[in-house]
N, C-alpha and C positions, 0 to 999 in steps of 0.2 A: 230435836235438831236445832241448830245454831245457825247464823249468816258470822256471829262471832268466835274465831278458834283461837284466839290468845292462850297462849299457855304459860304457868306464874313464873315467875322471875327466875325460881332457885329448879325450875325442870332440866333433866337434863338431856343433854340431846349428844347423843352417841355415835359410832359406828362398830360393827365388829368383826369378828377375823378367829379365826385359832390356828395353833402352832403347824401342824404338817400342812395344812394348807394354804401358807402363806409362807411360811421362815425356808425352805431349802436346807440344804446344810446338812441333811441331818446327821451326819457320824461326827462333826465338827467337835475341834477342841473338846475331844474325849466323852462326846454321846452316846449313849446307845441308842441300840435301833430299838423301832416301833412295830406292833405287829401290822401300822399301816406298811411300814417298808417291806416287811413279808410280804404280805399281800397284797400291793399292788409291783412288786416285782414277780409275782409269781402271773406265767402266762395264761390270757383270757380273764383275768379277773378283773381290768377298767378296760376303759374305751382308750381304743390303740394300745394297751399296754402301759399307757402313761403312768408316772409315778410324780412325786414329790420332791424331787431330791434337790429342784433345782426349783419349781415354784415361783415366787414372787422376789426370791434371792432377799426376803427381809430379814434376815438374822444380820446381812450386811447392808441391809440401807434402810435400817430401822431409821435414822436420824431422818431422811428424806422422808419419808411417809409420815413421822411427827409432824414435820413440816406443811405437807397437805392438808391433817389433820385441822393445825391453826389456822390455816388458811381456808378451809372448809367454815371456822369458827366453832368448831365441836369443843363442849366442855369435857365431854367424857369418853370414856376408851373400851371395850371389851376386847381382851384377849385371851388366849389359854395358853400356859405353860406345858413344857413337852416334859413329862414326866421322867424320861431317858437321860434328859439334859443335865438332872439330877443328880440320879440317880441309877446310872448305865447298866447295872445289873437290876434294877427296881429296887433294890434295898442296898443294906449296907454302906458301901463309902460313898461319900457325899463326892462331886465333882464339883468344885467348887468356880469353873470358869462355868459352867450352866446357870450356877446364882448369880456372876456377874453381867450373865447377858442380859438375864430378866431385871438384875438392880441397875443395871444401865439406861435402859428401856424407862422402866420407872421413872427413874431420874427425869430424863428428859420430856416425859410427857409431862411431870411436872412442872419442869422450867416453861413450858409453853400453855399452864395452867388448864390443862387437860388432865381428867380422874381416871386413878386406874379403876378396873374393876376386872378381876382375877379370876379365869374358870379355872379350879386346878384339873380339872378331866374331860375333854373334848376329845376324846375315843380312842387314843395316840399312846394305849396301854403299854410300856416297856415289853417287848420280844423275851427278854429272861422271864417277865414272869408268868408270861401264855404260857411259857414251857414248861410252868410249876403247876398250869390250872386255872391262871386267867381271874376269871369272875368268876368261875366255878370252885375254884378254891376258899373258903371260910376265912383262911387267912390273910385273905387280900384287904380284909377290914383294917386290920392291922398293917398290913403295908403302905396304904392307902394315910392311913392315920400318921404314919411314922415322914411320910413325903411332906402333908400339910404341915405339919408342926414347923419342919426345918424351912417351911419357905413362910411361915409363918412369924419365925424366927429371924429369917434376913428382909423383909420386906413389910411387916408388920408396922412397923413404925412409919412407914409412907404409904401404905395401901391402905384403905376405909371400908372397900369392899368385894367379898370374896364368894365366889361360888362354888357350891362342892365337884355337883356333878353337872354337864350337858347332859339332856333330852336321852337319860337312862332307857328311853322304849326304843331309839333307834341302837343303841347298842345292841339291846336282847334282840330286839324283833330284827334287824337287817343283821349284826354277827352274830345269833346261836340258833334262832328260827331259820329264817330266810336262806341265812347263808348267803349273802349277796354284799358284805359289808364284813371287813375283819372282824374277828378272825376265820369268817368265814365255814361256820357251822351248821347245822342245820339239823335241829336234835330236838321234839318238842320237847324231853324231859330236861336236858337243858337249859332252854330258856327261864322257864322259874327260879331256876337255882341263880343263873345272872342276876335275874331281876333283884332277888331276895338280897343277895351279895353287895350291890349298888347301893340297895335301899340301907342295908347295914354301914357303909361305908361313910355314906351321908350321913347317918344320925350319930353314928361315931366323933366323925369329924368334928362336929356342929359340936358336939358335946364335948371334947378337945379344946376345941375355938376360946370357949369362954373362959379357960384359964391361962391361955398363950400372950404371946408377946403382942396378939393384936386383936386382944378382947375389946378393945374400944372402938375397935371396926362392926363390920356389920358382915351375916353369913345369910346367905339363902343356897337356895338351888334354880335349878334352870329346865324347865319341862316345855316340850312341843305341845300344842293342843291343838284339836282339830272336831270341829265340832259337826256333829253328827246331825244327818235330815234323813226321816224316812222318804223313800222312793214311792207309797204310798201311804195309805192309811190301815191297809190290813194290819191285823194281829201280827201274824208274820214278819211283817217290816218292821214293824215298832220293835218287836223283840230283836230283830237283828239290831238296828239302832243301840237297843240297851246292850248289848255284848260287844259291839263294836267301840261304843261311848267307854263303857268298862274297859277295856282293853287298851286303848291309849290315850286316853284322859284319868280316870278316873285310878288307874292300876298304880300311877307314881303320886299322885296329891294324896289320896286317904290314905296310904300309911303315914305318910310325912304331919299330916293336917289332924288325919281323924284315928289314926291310930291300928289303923286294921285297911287288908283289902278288901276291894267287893267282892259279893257273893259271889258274882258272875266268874270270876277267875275259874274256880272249881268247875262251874258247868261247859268253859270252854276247853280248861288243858283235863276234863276229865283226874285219871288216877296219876299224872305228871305232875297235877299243882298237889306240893305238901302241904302237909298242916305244920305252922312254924309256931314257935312256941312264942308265950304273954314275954318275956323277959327281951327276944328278941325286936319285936313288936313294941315293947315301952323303950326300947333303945334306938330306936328310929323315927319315933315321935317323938324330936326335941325339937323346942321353938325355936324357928326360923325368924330371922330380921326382915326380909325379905322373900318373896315368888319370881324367878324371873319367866317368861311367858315368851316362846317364839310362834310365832304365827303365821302360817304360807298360804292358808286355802281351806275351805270345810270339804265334807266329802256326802253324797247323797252312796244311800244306803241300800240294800234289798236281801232278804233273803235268800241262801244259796247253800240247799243240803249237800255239795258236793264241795265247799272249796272247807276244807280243813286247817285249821281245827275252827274258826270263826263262826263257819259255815255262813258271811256274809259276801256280799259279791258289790264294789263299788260302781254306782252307774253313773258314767259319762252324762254331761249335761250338752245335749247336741250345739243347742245357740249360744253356750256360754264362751265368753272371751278367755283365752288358757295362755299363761306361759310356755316358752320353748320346752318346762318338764313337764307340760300338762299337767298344770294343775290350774284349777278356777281361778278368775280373781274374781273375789268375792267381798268386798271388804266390809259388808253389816255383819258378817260373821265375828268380826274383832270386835267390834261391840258386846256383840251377842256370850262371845267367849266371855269378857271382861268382866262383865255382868255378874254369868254363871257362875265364875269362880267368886266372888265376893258374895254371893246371895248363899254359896254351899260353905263356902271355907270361913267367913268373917271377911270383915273391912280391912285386908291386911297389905303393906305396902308393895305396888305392885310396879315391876319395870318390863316392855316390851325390851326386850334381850337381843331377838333378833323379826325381820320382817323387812322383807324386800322379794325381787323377780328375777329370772333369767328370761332375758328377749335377745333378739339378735340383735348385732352391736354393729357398727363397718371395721374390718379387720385392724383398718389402719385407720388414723385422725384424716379428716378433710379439712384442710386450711387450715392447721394447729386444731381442729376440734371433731370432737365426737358428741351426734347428735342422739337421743335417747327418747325420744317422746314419749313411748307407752311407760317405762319406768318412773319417768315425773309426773306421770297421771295416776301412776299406781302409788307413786309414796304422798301425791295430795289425797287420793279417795282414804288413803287406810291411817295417814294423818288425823284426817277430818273425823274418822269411825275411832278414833283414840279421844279424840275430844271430845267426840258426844256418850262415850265410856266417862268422861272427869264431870260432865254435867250431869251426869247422872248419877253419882255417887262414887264410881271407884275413884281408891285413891293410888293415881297410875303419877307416879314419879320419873320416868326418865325414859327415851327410844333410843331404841340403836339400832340402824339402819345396818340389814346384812345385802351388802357389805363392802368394807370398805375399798379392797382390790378386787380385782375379778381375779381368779384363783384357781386351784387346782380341787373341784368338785368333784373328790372322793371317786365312785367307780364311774363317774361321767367325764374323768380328766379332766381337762379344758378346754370340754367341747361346750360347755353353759358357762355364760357370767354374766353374774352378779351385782359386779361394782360399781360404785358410785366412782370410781376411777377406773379408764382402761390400763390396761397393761400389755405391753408389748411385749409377749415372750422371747421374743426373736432380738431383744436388743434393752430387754427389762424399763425402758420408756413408760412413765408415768404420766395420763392425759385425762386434766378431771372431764368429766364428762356434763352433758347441761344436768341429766338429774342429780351430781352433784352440785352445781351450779344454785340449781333450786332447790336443795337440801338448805345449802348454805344461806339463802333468803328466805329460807323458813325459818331457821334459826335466829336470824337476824333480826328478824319481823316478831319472834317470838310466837311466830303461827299466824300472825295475821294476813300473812299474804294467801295464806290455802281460801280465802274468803273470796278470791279473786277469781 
C-alpha cells in the first residue's frame, strides 16, 4: 500500500461504450440487424420490453460525446463496432457507409488526440448469421476473420489498438447456457460448442492481424474476471471455488495463454464438453499484445449439489455494500485479480477495459448538475487497488472507466446506469456528472488526487 498513486506519464486513462448500447440507429444507412434487435424486441426478454433502437442516439452525436470525451481530458477511447454495419448479411457485400461511420468516429477522436481502441465483438452478432448457426457454426471463424480484415483494411492505418472479442463467457454463459442474453438459448451441449467457436475466432483473427494493413497495431482480447472466495474452508467449498474459478476465469485465458482448457471443464459440462483436437488448440494459442481485464465485483462461493451443471451456489455477503445489480464492491479484489493473472500467465501488458457501478442517479440534473457520491468513491477505491496492482509488479497500461453514457444495459434496459455522464432519454441531454468531474481530476492529477 501506497499514500502515493501517481500513475506514469504515457498511462492511459479511458472510458468505454459498445455499439447497440450506445449508437441507436440500427437499420440506418443500410445495416443489418443484430440478434440483439431480435431479442430485445421479442416480448419479456428486457425489462419493460426496452430495446436499443434509439439508445444514446450516438451514431448521430458521436461529435458531441468526443467532445465530452476532451473535455473529461481522456486520452483514450474504447469502443465496438456493430458488426451489421458492415456487413448487413454478416458476410458478403461490404456496406460501405458502415465503414464511414466508424472512419468518421476515428477521425475525430483523433483530432481531439484521443486513442481508439477497437472491440470488433461486443455480442451484437449479425441476425443473418444466428440464422446460419451463430457461434455454433465452425464457420463463423471464418466470417469473423473475413469482418476483421476489411475493418482492418479501412481503419488500420489510424487505429493502434484492437480487440478480438468481449468477455466470450458472457456470450456462452448468458446466450447458450442461461438463456437470459441473445440469442437466447439454453442448451448445456451448446455452450462448448460457443465457447470453442469464440476461442477459434480470436486465435484466427490474431493470426490474420499480423499480416494486415494494421500489423503495426497491437491485438489482444478482452475477458471478465471474477475472482472466487470460498464460503468456508471445507473440502466441499474449496472444490466448488476450483469449478467455479475454472469456469469463468480460467475457461477463456488458458487456451489463449496456456494452450489448453482446464481440467475442470470436463468434470462440469460432463459428456457436453468435446475433446477438440491439438491443431485447433495450437490455433487459438497465438500471442497476444495485450489482455484486457474487466472487473465488477468478486463472488463468495459454496457448494451446491442441486444447481446444475456448477453445482455451486453464490452466497450473498449480508454487511457488504452492493450496487443497484447487487454486486459487492469490493475493490482488493482488482488487486488480487491483477496479481493472479501475472503470477499464472507472465508479466504481460495488461489494460483494465472496463470497471465502474450502477447506483441510483436523480432522474433529472439539480441546478445544471448530477450528484453521484458512491460512484466517485467507487472509481477512487478501485483506482487506488489498480495502483497498488503497478507497485507490485503488474504491468497495468491504461483504465477505462465503464462507462462513459448511462445506456441501454442489455436485458435491464435503462433501468441501471452507469455513466460517467447522464443522459436524458427523454430529450438525449448530456450532463457530466461529479464522478465524472472527479474522473477528470484524476486524470489531471495523474492519480494524485485519489491520495486525498
Amino acid at each position: 500500500m501506497t499514500d502515493n498513486f501517481r500513475f506514469s506519464d504515457d498511462f492511459l486513462w479511458g472510458t468505454a461504450t459498445s455499439a447497440y448500447q450506445i449508437e441507436g440507429s440500427p437499420s440506418a444507412d443500410g445495416a443489418g440487424r443484430s440478434i440483439w434487435h431480435r431479442f430485445s424486441h421479442t416480448p419479456g426478454n428486457t425489462w419493460l420490453d426496452q430495446t436499443g433502437d434509439i439508445a444514446c442516439d450516438h451514431y448521430r452525436r458521436y461529435k458531441d460525446d468526443v467532445a465530452i470525451m476532451a473535455e473529461l481530458g481522456t486520452n483514450a477511447y474504447r469502443f465496438s463496432i456493430a458488426w451489421g454495419r458492415i456487413y448487413p448479411e454478416g458476410t458478403g457485400a461490404v456496406n460501405r457507409k458502415g465503414i464511414d461511420f466508424y472512419s468518421r468516429l476515428v477521425d475525430e477522436l483523433l483530432k481531439k488526440n484521443i486513442k481508439p481502441n477497437i472491440t470488433l465483438y461486443h455480442w451484437d452478432l449479425p441476425e443473418a448469421l444466428d440464422d446460419r448457426g451463430g457461434w455454433l457454426n465452425r464457420d463463423i471463424a471464418d466470417w469473423f476473420c473475413d469482418y476483421a480484415v476489411t475493418m482492418w483494411d479501412a481503419l488500420g492505418d489510424r487505429v493502434e489498438m484492437w480487440t478480438t472479442l468481449n468477455e466470450p463467457w458472457v456470450v456462452t454463459d448468458g446466450g447458450y447456457l442461461a438463456g437470459v442474453l441473445a440469442p437466447g438459448h439454453s442448451n448445456l451441449f451448446e455452450a462448448p460448442i460457443a465457447t470453442h467457436n469464440l476461442m477459434r475466432a480470436h486465435g484466427m483473427a490474431v493470426e490474420r492481424f499480423r499480416s494486415s494493413k494494421a500489423k503495426k497495431g497491437k491485438i489482444g482480447i478482452t475477458v471478465n474476471l471474477e475472482p472466487k472466495y470460498p464460503a468456508s474452508q471445507s473440502p466441499e467449498d474449496l472444490d466448488a471455488v476450483r469449478r467455479a474459478d475454472a469456469y469463468m476465469n480460467r475457461q477463456y485465458l488458458d487456451p489463449v495463454l496456456r494452450g489448453h482448457y482446464p481440467e475442470e471443464m470436463k468434470e462440469i459440462f460432463g459428456e457436453a464438453w468435446p475433446d477438440w483436437s491439438d491443431d485447433d488448440m495450437r490455433q487459438i494459442k497465438q500471442p497476444i499484445d495485450f489482455l484486457g481485464i474487466n472487473y465488477y465485483t468478486r463472488k463468495v462461493e459454496r457448494d451446491h449439489p442441486d444447481h446444475f451443471p456448477l453445482h455451486t451456489k453464490h452466497v450473498p455477503q449480508p454487511d457488504a455494500f452492493q450496487t443497484e445489480t447487487h454486486w459487492e464492491v469490493f475493490p482488493e479484489a482488482l488487486t488480487k485479480v491483477l496479481l493472479w493473472v501475472t503470477e499464472r500467465y507472465g508479466k504481460l501488458p495488461i489494460y483494465i477495459t472496463e470497471n465502474g457501478a450502477a447506483f441510483y442517479d436523480p432522474p433529472q440534473p439539480i441546478d445544471g448538475r448530477i450528484e453521484d457520491p458512491l460512484r466517485v468513491e467507487y472509481l477512487r477505491q478501485h483506482l487506488r487497488a489498480a495502483h497498488d496492482a503497478i507497485t507490485e509488479g503488474v504491468d497495468l497500461r491504461g483504465y477505462f472507466a465503464w462507462s462513459l453514457l448511462d445506456n441501454y444495459e442489455w436485458s435491464l434496459g435503462y433501468s441501471k446506469r452507469f455513466g460517467l455522464i447522464h443522459v436524458d432519454y427523454s430529450t438525449q441531454q448530456r450532463t457530466i456528472k461529479s464522478s465524472g468531474r472527479f474522473y477528470s481530476s484524476v486524470i489531471a492529477s495523474r492519480g494524485e488526487v485519489l491520495a486525498r
